[in-house]
TIRO-2110 file (N, C-alpha, C; in Angstrom, 1 decimal):
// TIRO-2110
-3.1, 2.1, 14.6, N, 1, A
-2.2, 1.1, 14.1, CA, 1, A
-1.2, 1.8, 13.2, C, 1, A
0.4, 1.5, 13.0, N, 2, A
1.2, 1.9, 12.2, CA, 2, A
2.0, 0.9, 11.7, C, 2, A
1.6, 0.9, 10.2, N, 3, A
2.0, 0.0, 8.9, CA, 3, A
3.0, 0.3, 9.1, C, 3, A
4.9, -0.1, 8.8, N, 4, A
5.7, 0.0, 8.7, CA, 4, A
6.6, -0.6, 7.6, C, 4, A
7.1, -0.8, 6.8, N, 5, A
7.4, -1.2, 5.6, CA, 5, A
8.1, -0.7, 4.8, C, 5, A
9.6, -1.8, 4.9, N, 6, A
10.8, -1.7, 3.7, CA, 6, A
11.0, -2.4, 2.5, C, 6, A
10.8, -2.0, 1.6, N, 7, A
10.9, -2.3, 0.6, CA, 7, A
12.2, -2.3, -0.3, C, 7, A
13.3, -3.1, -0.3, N, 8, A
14.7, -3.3, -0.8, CA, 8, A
15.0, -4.1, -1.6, C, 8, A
16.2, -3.8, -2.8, N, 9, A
16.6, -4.7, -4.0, CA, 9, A
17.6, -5.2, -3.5, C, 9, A
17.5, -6.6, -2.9, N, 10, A
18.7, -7.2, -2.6, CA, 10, A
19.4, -7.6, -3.4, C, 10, A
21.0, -7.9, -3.7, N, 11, A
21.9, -8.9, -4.9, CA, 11, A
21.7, -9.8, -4.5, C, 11, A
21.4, -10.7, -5.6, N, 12, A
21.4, -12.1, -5.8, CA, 12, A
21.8, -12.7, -4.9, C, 12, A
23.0, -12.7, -4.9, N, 13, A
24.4, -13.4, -3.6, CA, 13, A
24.0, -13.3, -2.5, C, 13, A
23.0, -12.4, -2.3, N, 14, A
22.9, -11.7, -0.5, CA, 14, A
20.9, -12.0, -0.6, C, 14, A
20.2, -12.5, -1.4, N, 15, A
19.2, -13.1, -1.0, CA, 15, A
19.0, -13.6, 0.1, C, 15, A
19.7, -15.0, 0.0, N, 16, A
19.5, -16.3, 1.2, CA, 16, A
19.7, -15.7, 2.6, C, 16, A
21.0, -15.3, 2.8, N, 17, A
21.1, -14.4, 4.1, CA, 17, A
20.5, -13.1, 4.2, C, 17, A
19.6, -12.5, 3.3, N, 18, A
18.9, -11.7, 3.9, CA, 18, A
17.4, -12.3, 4.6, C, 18, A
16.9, -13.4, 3.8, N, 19, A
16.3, -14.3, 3.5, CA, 19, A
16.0, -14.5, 5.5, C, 19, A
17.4, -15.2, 5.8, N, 20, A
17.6, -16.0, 6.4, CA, 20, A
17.5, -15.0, 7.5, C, 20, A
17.8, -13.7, 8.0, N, 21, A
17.9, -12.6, 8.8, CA, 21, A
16.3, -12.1, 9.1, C, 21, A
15.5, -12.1, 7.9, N, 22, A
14.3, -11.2, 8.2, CA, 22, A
13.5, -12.6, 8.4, C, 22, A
13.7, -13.9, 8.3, N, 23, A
12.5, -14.7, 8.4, CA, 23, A
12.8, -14.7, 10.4, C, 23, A
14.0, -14.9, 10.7, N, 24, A
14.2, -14.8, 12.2, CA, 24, A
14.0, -13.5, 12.9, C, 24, A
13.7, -12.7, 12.6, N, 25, A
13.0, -11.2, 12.9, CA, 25, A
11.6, -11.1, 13.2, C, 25, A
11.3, -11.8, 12.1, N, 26, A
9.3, -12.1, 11.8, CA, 26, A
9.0, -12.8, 12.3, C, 26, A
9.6, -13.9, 13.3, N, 27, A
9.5, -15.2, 14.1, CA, 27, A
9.4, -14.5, 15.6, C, 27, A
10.5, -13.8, 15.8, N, 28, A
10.7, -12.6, 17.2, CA, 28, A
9.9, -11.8, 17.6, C, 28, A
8.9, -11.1, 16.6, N, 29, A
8.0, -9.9, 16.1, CA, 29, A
6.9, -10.2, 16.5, C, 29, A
6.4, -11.9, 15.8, N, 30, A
4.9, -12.2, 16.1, CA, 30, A
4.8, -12.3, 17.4, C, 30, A
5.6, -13.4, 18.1, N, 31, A
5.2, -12.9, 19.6, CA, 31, A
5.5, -12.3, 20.3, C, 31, A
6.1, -11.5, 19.9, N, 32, A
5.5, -10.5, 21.0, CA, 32, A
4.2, -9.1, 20.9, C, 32, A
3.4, -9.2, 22.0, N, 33, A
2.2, -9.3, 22.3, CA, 33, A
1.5, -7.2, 21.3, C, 33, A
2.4, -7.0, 21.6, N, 34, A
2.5, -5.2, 20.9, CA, 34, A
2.3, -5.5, 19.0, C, 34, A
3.2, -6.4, 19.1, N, 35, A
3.2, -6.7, 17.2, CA, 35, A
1.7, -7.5, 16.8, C, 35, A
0.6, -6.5, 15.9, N, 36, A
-0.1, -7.2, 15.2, CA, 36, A
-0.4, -7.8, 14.1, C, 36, A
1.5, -8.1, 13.3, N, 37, A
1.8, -8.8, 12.4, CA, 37, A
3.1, -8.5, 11.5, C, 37, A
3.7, -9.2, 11.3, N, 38, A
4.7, -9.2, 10.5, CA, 38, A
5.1, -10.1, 9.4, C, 38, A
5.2, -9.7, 8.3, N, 39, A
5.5, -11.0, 6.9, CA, 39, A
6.5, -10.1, 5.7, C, 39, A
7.3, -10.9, 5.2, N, 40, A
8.0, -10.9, 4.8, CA, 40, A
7.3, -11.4, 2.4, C, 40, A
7.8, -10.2, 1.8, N, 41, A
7.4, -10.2, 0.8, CA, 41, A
8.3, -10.5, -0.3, C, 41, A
8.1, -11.0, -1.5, N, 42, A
9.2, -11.2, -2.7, CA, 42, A
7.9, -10.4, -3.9, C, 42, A
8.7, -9.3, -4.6, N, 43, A
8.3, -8.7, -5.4, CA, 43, A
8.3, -9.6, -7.3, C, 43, A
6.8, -9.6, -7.2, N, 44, A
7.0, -10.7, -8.7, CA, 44, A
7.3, -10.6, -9.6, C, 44, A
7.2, -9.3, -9.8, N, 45, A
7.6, -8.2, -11.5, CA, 45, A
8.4, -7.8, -11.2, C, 45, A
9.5, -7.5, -9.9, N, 46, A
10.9, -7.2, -10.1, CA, 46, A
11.9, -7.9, -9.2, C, 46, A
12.5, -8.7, -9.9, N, 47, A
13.5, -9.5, -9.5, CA, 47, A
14.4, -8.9, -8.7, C, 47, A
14.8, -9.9, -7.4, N, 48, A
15.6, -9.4, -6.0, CA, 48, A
14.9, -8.6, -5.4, C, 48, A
13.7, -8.2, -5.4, N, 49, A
13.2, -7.1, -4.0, CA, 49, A
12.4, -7.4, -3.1, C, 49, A
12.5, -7.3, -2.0, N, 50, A
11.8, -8.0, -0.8, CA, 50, A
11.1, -6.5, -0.4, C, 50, A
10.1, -7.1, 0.6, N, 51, A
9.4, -5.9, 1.1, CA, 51, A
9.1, -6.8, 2.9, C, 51, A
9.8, -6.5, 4.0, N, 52, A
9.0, -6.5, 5.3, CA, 52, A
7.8, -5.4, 5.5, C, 52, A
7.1, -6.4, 6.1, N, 53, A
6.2, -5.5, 6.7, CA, 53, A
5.7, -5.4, 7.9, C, 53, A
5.9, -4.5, 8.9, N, 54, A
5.3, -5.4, 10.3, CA, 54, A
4.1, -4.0, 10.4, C, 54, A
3.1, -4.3, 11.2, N, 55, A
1.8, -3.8, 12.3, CA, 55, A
2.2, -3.9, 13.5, C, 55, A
2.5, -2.4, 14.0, N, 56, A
1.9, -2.5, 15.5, CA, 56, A
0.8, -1.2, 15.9, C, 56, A
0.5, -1.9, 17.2, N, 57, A
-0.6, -1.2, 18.0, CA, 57, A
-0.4, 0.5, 18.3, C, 57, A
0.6, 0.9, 18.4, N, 58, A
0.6, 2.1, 18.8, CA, 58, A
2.2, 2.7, 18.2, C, 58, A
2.2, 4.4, 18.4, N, 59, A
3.4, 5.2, 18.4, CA, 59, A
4.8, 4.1, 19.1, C, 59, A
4.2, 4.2, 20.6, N, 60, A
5.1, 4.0, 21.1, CA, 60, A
5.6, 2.8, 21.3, C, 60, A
5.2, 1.2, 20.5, N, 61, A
5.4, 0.1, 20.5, CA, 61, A
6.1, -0.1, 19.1, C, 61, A
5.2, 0.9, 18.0, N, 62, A
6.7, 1.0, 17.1, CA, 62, A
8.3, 1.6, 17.4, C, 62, A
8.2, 2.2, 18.4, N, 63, A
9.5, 2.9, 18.7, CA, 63, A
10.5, 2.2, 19.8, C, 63, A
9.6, 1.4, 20.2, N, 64, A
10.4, 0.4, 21.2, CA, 64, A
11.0, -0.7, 20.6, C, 64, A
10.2, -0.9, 19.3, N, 65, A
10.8, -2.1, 18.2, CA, 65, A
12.0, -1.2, 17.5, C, 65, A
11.7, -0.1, 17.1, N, 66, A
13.1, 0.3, 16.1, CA, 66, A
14.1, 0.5, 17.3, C, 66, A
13.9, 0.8, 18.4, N, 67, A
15.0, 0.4, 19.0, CA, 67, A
15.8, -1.0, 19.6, C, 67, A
15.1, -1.9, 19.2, N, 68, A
15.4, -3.1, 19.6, CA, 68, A
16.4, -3.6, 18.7, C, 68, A
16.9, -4.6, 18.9, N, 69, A
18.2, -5.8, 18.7, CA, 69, A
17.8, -6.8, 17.3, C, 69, A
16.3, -6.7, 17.3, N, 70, A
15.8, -7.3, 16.1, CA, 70, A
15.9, -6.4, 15.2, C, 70, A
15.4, -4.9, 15.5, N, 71, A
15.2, -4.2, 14.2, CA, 71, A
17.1, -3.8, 13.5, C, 71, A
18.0, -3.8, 14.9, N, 72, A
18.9, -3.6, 13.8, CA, 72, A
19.5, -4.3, 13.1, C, 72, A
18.8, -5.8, 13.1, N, 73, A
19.1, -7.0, 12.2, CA, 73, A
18.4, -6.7, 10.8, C, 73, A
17.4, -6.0, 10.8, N, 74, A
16.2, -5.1, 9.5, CA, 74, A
17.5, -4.1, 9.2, C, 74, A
18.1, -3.6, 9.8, N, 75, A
19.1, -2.7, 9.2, CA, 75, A
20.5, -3.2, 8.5, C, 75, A
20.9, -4.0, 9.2, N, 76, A
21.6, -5.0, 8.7, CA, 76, A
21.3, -5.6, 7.1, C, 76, A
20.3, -5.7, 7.2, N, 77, A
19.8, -6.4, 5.4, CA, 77, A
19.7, -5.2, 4.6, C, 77, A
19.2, -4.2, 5.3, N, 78, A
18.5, -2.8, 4.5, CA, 78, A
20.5, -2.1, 3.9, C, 78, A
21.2, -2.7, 4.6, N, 79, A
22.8, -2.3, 4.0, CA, 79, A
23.6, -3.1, 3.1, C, 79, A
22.6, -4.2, 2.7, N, 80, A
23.0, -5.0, 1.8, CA, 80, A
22.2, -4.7, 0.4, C, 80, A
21.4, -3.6, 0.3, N, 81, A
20.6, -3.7, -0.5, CA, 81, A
21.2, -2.6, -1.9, C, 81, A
21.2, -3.0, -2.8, N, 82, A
21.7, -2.4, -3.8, CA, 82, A
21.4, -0.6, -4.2, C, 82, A
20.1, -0.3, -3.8, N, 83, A
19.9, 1.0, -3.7, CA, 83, A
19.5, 1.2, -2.5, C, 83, A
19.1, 2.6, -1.9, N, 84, A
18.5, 3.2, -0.7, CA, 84, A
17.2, 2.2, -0.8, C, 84, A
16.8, 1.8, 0.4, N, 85, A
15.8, 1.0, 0.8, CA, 85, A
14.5, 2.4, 0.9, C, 85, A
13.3, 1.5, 0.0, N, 86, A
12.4, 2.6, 0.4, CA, 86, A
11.5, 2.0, 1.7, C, 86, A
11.6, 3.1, 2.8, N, 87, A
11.0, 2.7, 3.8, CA, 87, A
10.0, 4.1, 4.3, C, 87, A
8.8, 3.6, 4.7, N, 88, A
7.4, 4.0, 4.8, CA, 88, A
6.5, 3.9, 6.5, C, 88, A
6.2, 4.8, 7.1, N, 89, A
5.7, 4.4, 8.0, CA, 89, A
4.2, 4.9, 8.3, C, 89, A
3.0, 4.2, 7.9, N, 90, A
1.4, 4.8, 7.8, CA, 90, A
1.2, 4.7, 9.2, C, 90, A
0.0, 5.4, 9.6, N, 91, A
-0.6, 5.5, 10.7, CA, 91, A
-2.0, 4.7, 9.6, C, 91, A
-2.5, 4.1, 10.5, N, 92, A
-3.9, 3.7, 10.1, CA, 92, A
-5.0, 3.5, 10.8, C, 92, A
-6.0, 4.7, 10.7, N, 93, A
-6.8, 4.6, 11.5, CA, 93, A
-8.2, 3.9, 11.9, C, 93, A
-8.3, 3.2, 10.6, N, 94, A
-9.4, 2.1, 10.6, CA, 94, A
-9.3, 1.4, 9.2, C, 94, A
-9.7, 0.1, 9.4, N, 95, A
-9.9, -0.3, 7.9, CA, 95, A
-11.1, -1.3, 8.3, C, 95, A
-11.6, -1.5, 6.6, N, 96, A
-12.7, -2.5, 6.8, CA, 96, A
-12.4, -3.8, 5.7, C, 96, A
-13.2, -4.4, 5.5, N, 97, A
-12.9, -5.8, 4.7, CA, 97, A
-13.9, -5.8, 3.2, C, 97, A
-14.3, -7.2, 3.3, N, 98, A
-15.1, -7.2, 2.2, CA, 98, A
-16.6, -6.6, 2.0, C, 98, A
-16.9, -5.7, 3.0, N, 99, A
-18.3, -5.5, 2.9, CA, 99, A
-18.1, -4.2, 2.1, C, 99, A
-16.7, -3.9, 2.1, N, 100, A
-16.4, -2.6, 1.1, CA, 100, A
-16.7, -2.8, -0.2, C, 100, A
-16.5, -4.0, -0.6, N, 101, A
-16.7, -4.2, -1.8, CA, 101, A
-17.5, -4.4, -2.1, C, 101, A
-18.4, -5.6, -1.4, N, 102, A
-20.1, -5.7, -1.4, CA, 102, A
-20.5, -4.2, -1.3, C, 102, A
-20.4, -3.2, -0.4, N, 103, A
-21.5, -1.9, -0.9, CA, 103, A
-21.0, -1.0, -2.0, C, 103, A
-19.9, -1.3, -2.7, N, 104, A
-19.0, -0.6, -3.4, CA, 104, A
-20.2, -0.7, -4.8, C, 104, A
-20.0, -2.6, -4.8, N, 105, A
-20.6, -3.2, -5.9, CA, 105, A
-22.5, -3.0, -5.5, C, 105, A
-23.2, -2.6, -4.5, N, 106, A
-24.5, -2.9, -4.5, CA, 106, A
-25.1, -3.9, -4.1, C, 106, A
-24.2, -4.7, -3.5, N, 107, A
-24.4, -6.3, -3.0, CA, 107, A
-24.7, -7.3, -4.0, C, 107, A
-24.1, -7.2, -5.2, N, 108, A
-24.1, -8.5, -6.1, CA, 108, A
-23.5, -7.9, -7.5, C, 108, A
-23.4, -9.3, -8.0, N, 109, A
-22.7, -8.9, -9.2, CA, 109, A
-23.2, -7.8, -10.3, C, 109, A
-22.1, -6.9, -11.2, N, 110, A
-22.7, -6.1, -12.1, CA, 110, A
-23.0, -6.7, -13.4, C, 110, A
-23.8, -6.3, -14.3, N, 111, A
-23.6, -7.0, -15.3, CA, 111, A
-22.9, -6.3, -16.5, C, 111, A
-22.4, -7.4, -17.0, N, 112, A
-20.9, -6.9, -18.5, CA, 112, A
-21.7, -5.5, -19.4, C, 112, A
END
């Protein structure tokens, strides 16, 4: 799986239509069948910064998306953004959930 993820300080002025650009991107993204998720983030401790995030399945289903007509609508926003957009791309080769934290902790609460 490869996390993909930009993280940009949009102006104020250019919120709504960025807003309005990446929620129609993440609408395009979900279905199709390669994308295992896409959402759109507002940073709470720093004002104006959005973060997209999309999951897909493989190398080559990420590369078919940066070349597509959606992603250069992600580019489109990423040029409205007041500094260099920081963008990230993980490979991820497995994750687990909460039983990480159940054997982390021992299977139950610690005491104070």
């Amino acid at each position: 799986m490869i996390l993909a993820t930009v993280r940009m300080a949009i102006p104020p002025q250019k919120r709504d239509e960025a807003l309005k650009i990446l929620r129609l991107t993440a609408d395009q993204c979900r279905v199709r069948p390669s994308c295992l998720s896409c959402r759109i983030y507002e940073d709470v401790l720093e004002q104006n910064v959005l973060m997209f995030e999309e999951r897909w399945g493989s190398q080559d289903d990420l590369e078919r998306h940066l070349r597509s007509e959606e992603y250069y609508r992600v580019l489109l926003v990423m040029e409205m953004a007041l500094k260099q957009p920081e963008i990230s791309f993980d490979t991820i080769l497995g994750s687990t959930g909460i039983e990480t934290v159940e054997k982390a902790r021992g299977g139950g609460p610690e005491e104070p």
